[in-house]
C-alpha positions as CSV (number, residue, x, y, z in Angstrom):
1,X,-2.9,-134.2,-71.5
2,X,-1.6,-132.9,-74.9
3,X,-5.7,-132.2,-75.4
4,X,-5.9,-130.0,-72.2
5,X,-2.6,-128.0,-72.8
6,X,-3.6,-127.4,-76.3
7,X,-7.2,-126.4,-74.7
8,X,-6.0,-123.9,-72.0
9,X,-3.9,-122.3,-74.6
10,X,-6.7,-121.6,-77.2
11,X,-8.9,-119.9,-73.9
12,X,-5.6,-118.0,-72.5
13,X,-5.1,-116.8,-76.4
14,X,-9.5,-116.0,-76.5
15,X,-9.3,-113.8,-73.3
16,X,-6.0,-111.9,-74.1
17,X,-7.9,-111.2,-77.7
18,X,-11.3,-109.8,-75.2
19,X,-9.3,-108.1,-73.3
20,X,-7.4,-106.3,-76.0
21,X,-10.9,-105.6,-77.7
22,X,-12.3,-104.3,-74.2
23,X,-9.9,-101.6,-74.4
24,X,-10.8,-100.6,-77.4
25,X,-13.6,-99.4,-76.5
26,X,-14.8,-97.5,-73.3
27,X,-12.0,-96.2,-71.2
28,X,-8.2,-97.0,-71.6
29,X,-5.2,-96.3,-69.2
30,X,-1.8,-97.8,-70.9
31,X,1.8,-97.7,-69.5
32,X,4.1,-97.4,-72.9
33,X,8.2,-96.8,-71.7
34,X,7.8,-95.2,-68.3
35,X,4.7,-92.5,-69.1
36,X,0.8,-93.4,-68.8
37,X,-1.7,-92.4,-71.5
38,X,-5.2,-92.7,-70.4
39,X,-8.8,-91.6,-72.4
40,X,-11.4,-93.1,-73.8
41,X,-12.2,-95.4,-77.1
42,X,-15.0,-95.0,-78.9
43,X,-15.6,-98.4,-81.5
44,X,-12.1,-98.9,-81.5
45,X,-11.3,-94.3,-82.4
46,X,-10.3,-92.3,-79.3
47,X,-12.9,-90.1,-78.4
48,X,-12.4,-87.2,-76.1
49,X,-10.1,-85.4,-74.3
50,X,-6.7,-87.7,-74.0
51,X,-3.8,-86.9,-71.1
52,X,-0.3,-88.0,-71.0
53,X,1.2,-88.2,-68.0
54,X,5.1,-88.9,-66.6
55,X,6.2,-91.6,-63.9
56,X,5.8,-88.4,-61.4
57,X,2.1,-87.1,-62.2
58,X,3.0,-84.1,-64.2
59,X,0.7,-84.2,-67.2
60,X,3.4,-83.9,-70.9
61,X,0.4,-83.3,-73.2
62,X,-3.5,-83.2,-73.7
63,X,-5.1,-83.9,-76.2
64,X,-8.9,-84.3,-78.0
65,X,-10.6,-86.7,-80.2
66,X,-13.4,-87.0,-82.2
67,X,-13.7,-90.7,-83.8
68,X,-10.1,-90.7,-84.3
69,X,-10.2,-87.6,-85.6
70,X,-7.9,-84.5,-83.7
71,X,-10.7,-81.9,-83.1
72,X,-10.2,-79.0,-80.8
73,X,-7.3,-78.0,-78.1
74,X,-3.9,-80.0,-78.4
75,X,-1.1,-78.4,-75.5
76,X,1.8,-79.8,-74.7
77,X,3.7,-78.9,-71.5
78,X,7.3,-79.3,-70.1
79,X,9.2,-80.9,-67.5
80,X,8.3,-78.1,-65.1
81,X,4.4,-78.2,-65.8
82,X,4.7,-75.0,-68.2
83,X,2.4,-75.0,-71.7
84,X,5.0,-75.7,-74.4
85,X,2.9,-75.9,-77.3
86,X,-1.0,-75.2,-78.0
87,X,-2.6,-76.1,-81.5
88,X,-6.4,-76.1,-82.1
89,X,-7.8,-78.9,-84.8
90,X,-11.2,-78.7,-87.0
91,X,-12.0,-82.1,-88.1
92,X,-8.4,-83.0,-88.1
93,X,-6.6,-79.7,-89.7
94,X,-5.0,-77.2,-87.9
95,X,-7.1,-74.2,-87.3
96,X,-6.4,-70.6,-85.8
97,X,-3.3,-70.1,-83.4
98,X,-0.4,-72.7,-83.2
99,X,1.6,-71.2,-80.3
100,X,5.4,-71.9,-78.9
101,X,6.5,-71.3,-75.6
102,X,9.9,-70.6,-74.0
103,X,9.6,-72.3,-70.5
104,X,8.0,-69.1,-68.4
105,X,5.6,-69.1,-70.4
106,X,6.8,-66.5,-72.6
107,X,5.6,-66.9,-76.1
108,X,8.3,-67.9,-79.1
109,X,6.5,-68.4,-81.9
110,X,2.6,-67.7,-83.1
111,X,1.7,-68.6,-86.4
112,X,-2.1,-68.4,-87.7
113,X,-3.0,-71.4,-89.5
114,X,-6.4,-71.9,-92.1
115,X,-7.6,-75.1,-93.1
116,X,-4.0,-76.5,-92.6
117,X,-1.6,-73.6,-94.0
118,X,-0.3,-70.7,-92.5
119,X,-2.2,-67.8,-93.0
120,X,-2.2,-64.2,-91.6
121,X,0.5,-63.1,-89.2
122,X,3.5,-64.7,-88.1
123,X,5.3,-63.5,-85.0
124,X,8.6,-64.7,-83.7
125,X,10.1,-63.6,-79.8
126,X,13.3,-63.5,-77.9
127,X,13.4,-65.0,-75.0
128,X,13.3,-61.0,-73.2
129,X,9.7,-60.9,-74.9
130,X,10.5,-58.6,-77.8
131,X,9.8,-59.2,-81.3
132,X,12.6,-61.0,-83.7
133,X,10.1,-61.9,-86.6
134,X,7.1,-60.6,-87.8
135,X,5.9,-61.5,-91.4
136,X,2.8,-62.7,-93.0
137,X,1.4,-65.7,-94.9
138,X,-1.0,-66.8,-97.7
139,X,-1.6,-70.1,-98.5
140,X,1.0,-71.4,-96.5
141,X,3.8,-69.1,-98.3
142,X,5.4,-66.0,-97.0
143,X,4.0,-62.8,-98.8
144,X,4.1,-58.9,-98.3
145,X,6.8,-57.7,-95.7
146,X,9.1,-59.6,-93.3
147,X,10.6,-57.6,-90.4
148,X,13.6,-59.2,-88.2
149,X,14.9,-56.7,-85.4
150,X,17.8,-57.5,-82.8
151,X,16.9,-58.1,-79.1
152,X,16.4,-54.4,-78.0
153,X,13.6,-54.5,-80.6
154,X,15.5,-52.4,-83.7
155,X,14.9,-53.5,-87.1
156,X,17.9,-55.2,-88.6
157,X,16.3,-56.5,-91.9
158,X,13.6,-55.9,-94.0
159,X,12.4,-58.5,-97.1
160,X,9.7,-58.3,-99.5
161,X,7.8,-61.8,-100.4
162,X,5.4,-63.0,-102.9
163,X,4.5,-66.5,-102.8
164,X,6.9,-67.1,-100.6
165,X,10.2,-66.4,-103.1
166,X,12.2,-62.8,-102.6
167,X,10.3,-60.1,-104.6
168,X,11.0,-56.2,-104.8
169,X,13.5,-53.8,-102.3
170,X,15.4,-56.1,-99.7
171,X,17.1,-54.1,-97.0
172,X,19.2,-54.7,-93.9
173,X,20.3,-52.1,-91.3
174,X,23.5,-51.3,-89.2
175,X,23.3,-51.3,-85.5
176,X,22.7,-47.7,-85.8
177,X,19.4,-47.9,-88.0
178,X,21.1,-46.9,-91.5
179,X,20.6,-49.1,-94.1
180,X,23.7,-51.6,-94.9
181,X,22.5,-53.4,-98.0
182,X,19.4,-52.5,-100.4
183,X,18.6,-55.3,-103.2
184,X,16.2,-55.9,-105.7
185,X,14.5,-59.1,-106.5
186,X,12.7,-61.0,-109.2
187,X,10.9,-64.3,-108.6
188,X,13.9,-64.8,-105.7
189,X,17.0,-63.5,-107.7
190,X,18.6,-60.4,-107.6
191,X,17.3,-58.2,-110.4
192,X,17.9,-54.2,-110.5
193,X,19.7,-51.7,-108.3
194,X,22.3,-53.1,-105.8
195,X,23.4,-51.0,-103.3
196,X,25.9,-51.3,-99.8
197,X,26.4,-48.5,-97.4
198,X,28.8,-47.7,-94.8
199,X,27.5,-46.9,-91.3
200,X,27.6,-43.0,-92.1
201,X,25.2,-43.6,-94.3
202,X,28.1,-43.0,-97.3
203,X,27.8,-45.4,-100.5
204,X,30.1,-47.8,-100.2
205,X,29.3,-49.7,-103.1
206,X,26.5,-49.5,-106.4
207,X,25.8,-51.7,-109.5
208,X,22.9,-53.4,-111.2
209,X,22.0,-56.9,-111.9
210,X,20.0,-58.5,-114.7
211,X,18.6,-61.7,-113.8
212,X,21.0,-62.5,-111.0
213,X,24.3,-61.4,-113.1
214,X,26.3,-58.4,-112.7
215,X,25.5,-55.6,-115.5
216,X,27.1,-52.5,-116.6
217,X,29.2,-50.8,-114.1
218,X,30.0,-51.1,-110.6
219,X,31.5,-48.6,-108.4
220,X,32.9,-48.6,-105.4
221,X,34.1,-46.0,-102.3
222,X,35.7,-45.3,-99.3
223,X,34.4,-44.2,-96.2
224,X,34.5,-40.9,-97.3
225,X,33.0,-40.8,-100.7
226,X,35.7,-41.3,-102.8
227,X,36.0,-43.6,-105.8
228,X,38.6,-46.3,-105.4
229,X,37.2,-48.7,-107.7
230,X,35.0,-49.1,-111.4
231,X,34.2,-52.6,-112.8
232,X,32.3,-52.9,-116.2
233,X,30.1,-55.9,-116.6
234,X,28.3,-57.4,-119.7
């Protein structure tokens, strides 16, 4: 008796191990917490194109294979059926356009990636379609000019990278288009010319800095271009 239990055990435990190798290679359709994955193996590598689906149908993601290896379209999609995220793969990197969706489809964010690092353009959206963010990349590091504007598409803030750390004339904007604050910037601290501005356009304030440091004098005035205030600095 003990012979035969121990028997049937060792062929239950051989065809669970076949089975398990049988889906590794061919096509596969798993139920993992509620959602359904389905594709093919390929000597134990997924291989192809991949879909993940919900309980009701509605596909969450797709997804393609080469060996194992993420090569070509990757989308993603929301509860409603709506592409939430695209990426495209070369032999495993990301390649060309990552794009973000708000759910209508809108985009949010596209961001050009080379050989795994951002590179090119960057463009961020409100939700109404209009541009927040548009700045550009090299070797996965901001560089050149950053624009942000407000949702009725007026620039609010202008920076100036290099490798991806504050460098030259940083300026943000009142509602009205005048310039509220102009800096300067050295390998990401303030170095130079500081200046703050009323709405009028009227200094409000002006000094310098030296290697993030306060230097020489600072003055300050009201609204109507009078001094009210003169600090000397070291």
């Amino acid at each position: 008796m003990k012979r035969f239990i121990v028997l049937l055990g060792i062929l239950v435990f051989t065809a669970t191990l076949n089975c398990s190798f049988a889906q590794e290679d061919g096509y596969s359709e798993k139920n993992i917490g509620g959602k359904i994955e389905k594709g093919f193996y390929l000597d134990g590598e997924k291989d192809g194109t991949w879909i993940y689906e919900q309980k009701n149908g509605y596909v969450t993601r797709v997804e393609s294979y080469s060996k194992g290896v993420k090569q070509g379209l990757f989308m993603k999609f929301d509860r409603k059926g709506f592409v939430s995220k695209h990426d495209y793969y070369i032999d495993g990197i990301l390649n060309g356009w990552s794009i973000e969706f708000y759910n209508t489809n809108k985009p949010k964010t596209k961001v050009k990636y080379v050989d795994g690092l951002m590179e090119g353009a960057k463009y961020t959206y409100y939700e109404n379609g209009k541009m927040q963010e548009e700045s550009g990349y090299k070797n996965g590091k901001k560089n050149g000019t950053s624009k942000w504007y407000n949702d009725k598409h007026k620039v609010i803030a202008i920076y100036q990278y290099k490798d991806g750390m504050f460098n030259g004339v940083n300026k943000t904007f009142h509602t009205n288009g005048n310039v509220m604050i102009e800096e300067h910037y050295a390998d990401n601290v303030l170095d130079g010319l500081y200046r703050e501005f009323y709405s009028t356009g009227k200094l409000k304030i002006q000094g310098n800095y030296a290697t993030g440091k306060k230097t020489g004098e600072w003055n300050e005035y009201d609204a109507h271009g009078v001094e009210i205030k003169s600090e000397k600095f070291k």
